[in-house]
C-alpha positions in Angstrom: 0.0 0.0 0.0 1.3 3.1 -0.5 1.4 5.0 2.4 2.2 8.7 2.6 1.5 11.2 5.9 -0.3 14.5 5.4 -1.7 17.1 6.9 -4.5 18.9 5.3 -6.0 20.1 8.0 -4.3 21.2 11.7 -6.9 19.8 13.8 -8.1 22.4 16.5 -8.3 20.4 19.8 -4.9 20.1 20.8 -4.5 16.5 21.2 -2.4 13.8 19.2 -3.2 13.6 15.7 -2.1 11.8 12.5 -3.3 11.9 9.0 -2.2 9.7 6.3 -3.0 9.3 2.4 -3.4 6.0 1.2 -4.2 4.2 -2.4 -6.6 1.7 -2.5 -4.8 0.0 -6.1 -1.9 -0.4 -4.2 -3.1 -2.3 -1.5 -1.9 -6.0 -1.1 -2.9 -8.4 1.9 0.8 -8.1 3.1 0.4 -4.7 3.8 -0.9 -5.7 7.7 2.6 -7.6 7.7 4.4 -4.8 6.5 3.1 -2.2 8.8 2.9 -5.0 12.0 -0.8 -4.2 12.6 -3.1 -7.2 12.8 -6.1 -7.3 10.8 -9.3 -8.2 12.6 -10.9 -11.2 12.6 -14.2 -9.3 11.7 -12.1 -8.3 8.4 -11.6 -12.1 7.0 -14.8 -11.3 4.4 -14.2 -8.0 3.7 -14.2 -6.2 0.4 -9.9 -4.9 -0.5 -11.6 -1.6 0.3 -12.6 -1.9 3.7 -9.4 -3.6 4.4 -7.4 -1.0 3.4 -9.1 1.6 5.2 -8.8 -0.2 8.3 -5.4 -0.9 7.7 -5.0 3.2 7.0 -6.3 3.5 9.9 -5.0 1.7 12.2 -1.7 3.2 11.2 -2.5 6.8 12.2 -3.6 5.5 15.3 -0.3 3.3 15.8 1.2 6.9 14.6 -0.9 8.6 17.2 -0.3 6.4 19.9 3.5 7.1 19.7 3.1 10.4 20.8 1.7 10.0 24.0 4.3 6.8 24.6 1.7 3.7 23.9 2.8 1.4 22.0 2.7 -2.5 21.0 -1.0 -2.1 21.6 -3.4 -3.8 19.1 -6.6 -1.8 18.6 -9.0 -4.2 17.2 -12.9 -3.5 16.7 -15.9 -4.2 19.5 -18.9 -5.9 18.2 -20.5 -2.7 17.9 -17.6 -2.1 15.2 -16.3 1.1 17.2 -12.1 0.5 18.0 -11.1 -0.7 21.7 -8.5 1.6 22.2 -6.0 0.9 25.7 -7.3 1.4 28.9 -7.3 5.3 29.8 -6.9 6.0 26.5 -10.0 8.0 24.4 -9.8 8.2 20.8 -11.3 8.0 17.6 -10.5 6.9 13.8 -11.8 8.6 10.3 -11.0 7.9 6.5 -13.0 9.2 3.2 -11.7 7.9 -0.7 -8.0 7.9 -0.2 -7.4 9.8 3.6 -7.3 8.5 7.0 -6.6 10.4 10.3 -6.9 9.6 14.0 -6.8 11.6 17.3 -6.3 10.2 20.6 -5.6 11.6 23.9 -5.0 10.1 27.2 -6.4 13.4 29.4 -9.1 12.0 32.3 -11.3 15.1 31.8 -12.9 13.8 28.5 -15.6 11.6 28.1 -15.9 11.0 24.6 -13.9 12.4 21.5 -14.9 12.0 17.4 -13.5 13.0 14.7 -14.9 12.8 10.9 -13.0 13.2 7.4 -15.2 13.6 4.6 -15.1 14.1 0.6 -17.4 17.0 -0.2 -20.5 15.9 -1.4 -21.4 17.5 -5.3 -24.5 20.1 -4.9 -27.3 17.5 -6.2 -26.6 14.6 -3.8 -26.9 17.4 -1.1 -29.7 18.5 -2.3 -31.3 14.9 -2.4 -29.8 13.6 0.8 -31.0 16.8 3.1 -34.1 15.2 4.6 -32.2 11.7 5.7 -29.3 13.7 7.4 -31.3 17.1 8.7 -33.3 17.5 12.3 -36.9 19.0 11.1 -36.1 21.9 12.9 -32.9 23.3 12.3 -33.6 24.0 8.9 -33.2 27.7 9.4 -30.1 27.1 11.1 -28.9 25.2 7.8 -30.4 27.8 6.0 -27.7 30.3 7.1 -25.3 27.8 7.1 -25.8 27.4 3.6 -25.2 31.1 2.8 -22.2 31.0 5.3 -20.3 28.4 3.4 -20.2 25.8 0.1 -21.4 21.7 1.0 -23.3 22.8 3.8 -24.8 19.5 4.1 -21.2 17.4 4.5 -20.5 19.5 7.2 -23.4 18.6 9.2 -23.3 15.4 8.0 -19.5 15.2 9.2 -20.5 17.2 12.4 -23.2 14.2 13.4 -20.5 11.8 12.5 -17.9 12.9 14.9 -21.0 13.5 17.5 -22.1 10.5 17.3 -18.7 9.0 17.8 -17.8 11.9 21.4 -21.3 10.5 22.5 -21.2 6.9 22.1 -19.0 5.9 25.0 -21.6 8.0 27.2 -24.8 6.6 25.1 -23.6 3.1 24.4 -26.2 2.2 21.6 -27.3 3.6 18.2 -28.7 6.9 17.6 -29.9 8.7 14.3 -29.1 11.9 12.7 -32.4 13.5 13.7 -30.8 13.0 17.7 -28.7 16.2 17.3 -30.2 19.9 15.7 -28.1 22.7 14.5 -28.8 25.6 16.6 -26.0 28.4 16.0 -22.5 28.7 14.0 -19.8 30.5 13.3 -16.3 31.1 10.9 -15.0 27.8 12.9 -17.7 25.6 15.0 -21.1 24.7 15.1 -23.3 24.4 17.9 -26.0 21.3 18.2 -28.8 20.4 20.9 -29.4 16.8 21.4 -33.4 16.5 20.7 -33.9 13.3 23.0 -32.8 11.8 26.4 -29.8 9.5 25.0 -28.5 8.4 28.5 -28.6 9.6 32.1 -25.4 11.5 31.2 -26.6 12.6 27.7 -29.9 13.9 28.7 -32.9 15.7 26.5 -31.1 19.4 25.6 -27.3 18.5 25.9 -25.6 21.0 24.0 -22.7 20.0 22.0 -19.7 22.2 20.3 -18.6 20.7 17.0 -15.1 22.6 15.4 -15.0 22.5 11.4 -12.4 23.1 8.4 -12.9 23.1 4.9 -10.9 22.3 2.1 -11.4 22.4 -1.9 -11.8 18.3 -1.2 -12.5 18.0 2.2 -14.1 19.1 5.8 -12.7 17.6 8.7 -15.1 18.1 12.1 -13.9 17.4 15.7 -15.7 17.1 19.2 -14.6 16.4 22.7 -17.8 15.8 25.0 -16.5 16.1 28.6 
Protein backbone atom coordinates (compact mmCIF):
# COMPACT_ATOMS: atom_id res chain seq x y z
CA UNK A 1 0.00 0.00 0.00
CA UNK A 2 1.32 3.14 -0.52
CA UNK A 3 1.35 5.00 2.36
CA UNK A 4 2.24 8.69 2.60
CA UNK A 5 1.51 11.24 5.93
CA UNK A 6 -0.33 14.48 5.37
CA UNK A 7 -1.70 17.13 6.90
CA UNK A 8 -4.54 18.86 5.26
CA UNK A 9 -6.00 20.13 8.01
CA UNK A 10 -4.29 21.24 11.71
CA UNK A 11 -6.93 19.84 13.80
CA UNK A 12 -8.12 22.45 16.49
CA UNK A 13 -8.28 20.41 19.75
CA UNK A 14 -4.95 20.08 20.77
CA UNK A 15 -4.47 16.46 21.21
CA UNK A 16 -2.37 13.85 19.19
CA UNK A 17 -3.25 13.63 15.68
CA UNK A 18 -2.10 11.76 12.54
CA UNK A 19 -3.26 11.87 9.03
CA UNK A 20 -2.15 9.69 6.35
CA UNK A 21 -2.97 9.26 2.45
CA UNK A 22 -3.40 5.98 1.24
CA UNK A 23 -4.16 4.17 -2.43
CA UNK A 24 -6.57 1.71 -2.52
CA UNK A 25 -4.77 0.03 -6.10
CA UNK A 26 -1.90 -0.38 -4.17
CA UNK A 27 -3.07 -2.28 -1.52
CA UNK A 28 -1.91 -6.01 -1.08
CA UNK A 29 -2.90 -8.37 1.95
CA UNK A 30 0.84 -8.07 3.10
CA UNK A 31 0.43 -4.68 3.81
CA UNK A 32 -0.91 -5.67 7.66
CA UNK A 33 2.63 -7.64 7.73
CA UNK A 34 4.41 -4.81 6.49
CA UNK A 35 3.13 -2.21 8.79
CA UNK A 36 2.87 -4.98 11.98
CA UNK A 37 -0.77 -4.22 12.59
CA UNK A 38 -3.10 -7.19 12.81
CA UNK A 39 -6.12 -7.30 10.78
CA UNK A 40 -9.25 -8.24 12.60
CA UNK A 41 -10.93 -11.21 12.65
CA UNK A 42 -14.21 -9.35 11.69
CA UNK A 43 -12.11 -8.30 8.36
CA UNK A 44 -11.65 -12.06 7.01
CA UNK A 45 -14.84 -11.29 4.44
CA UNK A 46 -14.23 -7.97 3.74
CA UNK A 47 -14.19 -6.23 0.41
CA UNK A 48 -9.87 -4.86 -0.51
CA UNK A 49 -11.62 -1.63 0.26
CA UNK A 50 -12.60 -1.94 3.68
CA UNK A 51 -9.42 -3.58 4.40
CA UNK A 52 -7.39 -1.00 3.39
CA UNK A 53 -9.15 1.58 5.23
CA UNK A 54 -8.78 -0.18 8.33
CA UNK A 55 -5.43 -0.87 7.72
CA UNK A 56 -5.01 3.17 7.03
CA UNK A 57 -6.28 3.51 9.93
CA UNK A 58 -4.99 1.69 12.16
CA UNK A 59 -1.69 3.22 11.15
CA UNK A 60 -2.49 6.84 12.16
CA UNK A 61 -3.56 5.55 15.29
CA UNK A 62 -0.29 3.25 15.85
CA UNK A 63 1.21 6.90 14.62
CA UNK A 64 -0.86 8.59 17.16
CA UNK A 65 -0.35 6.43 19.88
CA UNK A 66 3.45 7.06 19.74
CA UNK A 67 3.12 10.43 20.79
CA UNK A 68 1.67 9.98 24.03
CA UNK A 69 4.29 6.77 24.59
CA UNK A 70 1.66 3.68 23.94
CA UNK A 71 2.82 1.39 21.99
CA UNK A 72 2.73 -2.50 20.96
CA UNK A 73 -1.03 -2.06 21.62
CA UNK A 74 -3.41 -3.76 19.05
CA UNK A 75 -6.63 -1.76 18.64
CA UNK A 76 -8.99 -4.20 17.21
CA UNK A 77 -12.93 -3.52 16.68
CA UNK A 78 -15.85 -4.23 19.52
CA UNK A 79 -18.93 -5.85 18.24
CA UNK A 80 -20.50 -2.71 17.88
CA UNK A 81 -17.61 -2.06 15.24
CA UNK A 82 -16.28 1.09 17.22
CA UNK A 83 -12.13 0.53 17.98
CA UNK A 84 -11.14 -0.72 21.68
CA UNK A 85 -8.48 1.61 22.22
CA UNK A 86 -6.00 0.85 25.71
CA UNK A 87 -7.29 1.45 28.89
CA UNK A 88 -7.31 5.30 29.81
CA UNK A 89 -6.87 6.03 26.46
CA UNK A 90 -10.00 8.04 24.39
CA UNK A 91 -9.84 8.16 20.76
CA UNK A 92 -11.30 8.04 17.65
CA UNK A 93 -10.48 6.92 13.82
CA UNK A 94 -11.83 8.56 10.34
CA UNK A 95 -11.03 7.93 6.53
CA UNK A 96 -12.98 9.15 3.18
CA UNK A 97 -11.67 7.94 -0.67
CA UNK A 98 -7.99 7.89 -0.16
CA UNK A 99 -7.37 9.81 3.59
CA UNK A 100 -7.27 8.50 7.01
CA UNK A 101 -6.58 10.42 10.34
CA UNK A 102 -6.93 9.57 13.97
CA UNK A 103 -6.81 11.61 17.34
CA UNK A 104 -6.34 10.20 20.63
CA UNK A 105 -5.63 11.62 23.86
CA UNK A 106 -5.02 10.06 27.22
CA UNK A 107 -6.37 13.39 29.38
CA UNK A 108 -9.15 12.02 32.33
CA UNK A 109 -11.33 15.06 31.80
CA UNK A 110 -12.87 13.78 28.54
CA UNK A 111 -15.59 11.60 28.06
CA UNK A 112 -15.94 11.01 24.55
CA UNK A 113 -13.90 12.43 21.52
CA UNK A 114 -14.90 12.00 17.42
CA UNK A 115 -13.51 13.05 14.71
CA UNK A 116 -14.91 12.80 10.85
CA UNK A 117 -12.99 13.24 7.43
CA UNK A 118 -15.23 13.62 4.62
CA UNK A 119 -15.07 14.10 0.61
CA UNK A 120 -17.38 17.02 -0.23
CA UNK A 121 -20.50 15.92 -1.44
CA UNK A 122 -21.43 17.46 -5.31
CA UNK A 123 -24.51 20.07 -4.86
CA UNK A 124 -27.31 17.45 -6.19
CA UNK A 125 -26.63 14.65 -3.77
CA UNK A 126 -26.91 17.39 -1.14
CA UNK A 127 -29.75 18.46 -2.33
CA UNK A 128 -31.31 14.90 -2.40
CA UNK A 129 -29.84 13.64 0.83
CA UNK A 130 -31.01 16.83 3.09
CA UNK A 131 -34.07 15.24 4.57
CA UNK A 132 -32.23 11.71 5.75
CA UNK A 133 -29.35 13.66 7.38
CA UNK A 134 -31.35 17.11 8.75
CA UNK A 135 -33.33 17.47 12.25
CA UNK A 136 -36.86 19.04 11.14
CA UNK A 137 -36.13 21.93 12.93
CA UNK A 138 -32.93 23.25 12.31
CA UNK A 139 -33.62 24.02 8.87
CA UNK A 140 -33.15 27.69 9.43
CA UNK A 141 -30.13 27.15 11.12
CA UNK A 142 -28.90 25.16 7.80
CA UNK A 143 -30.37 27.76 5.99
CA UNK A 144 -27.75 30.28 7.14
CA UNK A 145 -25.25 27.76 7.12
CA UNK A 146 -25.83 27.45 3.60
CA UNK A 147 -25.18 31.07 2.85
CA UNK A 148 -22.16 30.98 5.31
CA UNK A 149 -20.25 28.41 3.36
CA UNK A 150 -20.20 25.80 0.06
CA UNK A 151 -21.43 21.74 0.98
CA UNK A 152 -23.32 22.80 3.84
CA UNK A 153 -24.83 19.53 4.07
CA UNK A 154 -21.24 17.43 4.49
CA UNK A 155 -20.50 19.52 7.24
CA UNK A 156 -23.39 18.64 9.21
CA UNK A 157 -23.35 15.45 8.03
CA UNK A 158 -19.54 15.19 9.24
CA UNK A 159 -20.52 17.23 12.44
CA UNK A 160 -23.21 14.23 13.38
CA UNK A 161 -20.54 11.80 12.51
CA UNK A 162 -17.94 12.93 14.90
CA UNK A 163 -21.00 13.54 17.54
CA UNK A 164 -22.07 10.49 17.31
CA UNK A 165 -18.70 8.95 17.82
CA UNK A 166 -17.78 11.90 21.42
CA UNK A 167 -21.34 10.50 22.49
CA UNK A 168 -21.21 6.87 22.10
CA UNK A 169 -19.02 5.93 25.02
CA UNK A 170 -21.60 8.03 27.23
CA UNK A 171 -24.80 6.57 25.10
CA UNK A 172 -23.65 3.09 24.41
CA UNK A 173 -26.18 2.21 21.56
CA UNK A 174 -27.30 3.61 18.20
CA UNK A 175 -28.72 6.93 17.63
CA UNK A 176 -29.94 8.71 14.30
CA UNK A 177 -29.14 11.94 12.70
CA UNK A 178 -32.44 13.46 13.68
CA UNK A 179 -30.80 13.00 17.65
CA UNK A 180 -28.70 16.21 17.34
CA UNK A 181 -30.20 19.85 15.66
CA UNK A 182 -28.08 22.70 14.53
CA UNK A 183 -28.76 25.58 16.62
CA UNK A 184 -26.03 28.44 15.98
CA UNK A 185 -22.54 28.74 14.03
CA UNK A 186 -19.81 30.53 13.27
CA UNK A 187 -16.32 31.06 10.90
CA UNK A 188 -14.95 27.81 12.90
CA UNK A 189 -17.68 25.62 15.02
CA UNK A 190 -21.09 24.66 15.07
CA UNK A 191 -23.25 24.36 17.94
CA UNK A 192 -26.04 21.28 18.22
CA UNK A 193 -28.80 20.41 20.88
CA UNK A 194 -29.39 16.84 21.38
CA UNK A 195 -33.37 16.47 20.70
CA UNK A 196 -33.94 13.32 23.05
CA UNK A 197 -32.81 11.80 26.37
CA UNK A 198 -29.75 9.48 25.04
CA UNK A 199 -28.50 8.36 28.49
CA UNK A 200 -28.57 9.59 32.08
CA UNK A 201 -25.37 11.49 31.23
CA UNK A 202 -26.59 12.59 27.72
CA UNK A 203 -29.86 13.94 28.68
CA UNK A 204 -32.85 15.70 26.51
CA UNK A 205 -31.09 19.45 25.56
CA UNK A 206 -27.26 18.46 25.91
CA UNK A 207 -25.62 21.04 23.95
CA UNK A 208 -22.65 20.01 22.01
CA UNK A 209 -19.72 22.19 20.27
CA UNK A 210 -18.55 20.69 16.99
CA UNK A 211 -15.09 22.58 15.40
CA UNK A 212 -15.04 22.51 11.38
CA UNK A 213 -12.42 23.08 8.35
CA UNK A 214 -12.92 23.06 4.92
CA UNK A 215 -10.92 22.32 2.06
CA UNK A 216 -11.39 22.40 -1.91
CA UNK A 217 -11.80 18.30 -1.24
CA UNK A 218 -12.53 18.02 2.17
CA UNK A 219 -14.12 19.14 5.75
CA UNK A 220 -12.75 17.57 8.65
CA UNK A 221 -15.12 18.11 12.05
CA UNK A 222 -13.87 17.43 15.70
CA UNK A 223 -15.72 17.13 19.19
CA UNK A 224 -14.64 16.44 22.71
CA UNK A 225 -17.79 15.83 25.04
CA UNK A 226 -16.48 16.09 28.55
Amino acid sequence: MQYQTTNPFTPQLNYPYHCCTFSTEAFHQSDFLSHNIVMSQKLQNAVPKRRVEYLAGRICAKQALAKISVTGFEIDSGEDRAPVWPEGIIGSISHTQGIAMAMVTNSNSLRGLGIDIETLMPNEQEQRLQAQILHPFEAEAFKALGQHLSSPLTVVFSAKESIYKALYPSVKRFFGFDAAKLLSFDDHQLCFEITEHLSDSVPLGTRVTVLYQTNALFTFTECAFA
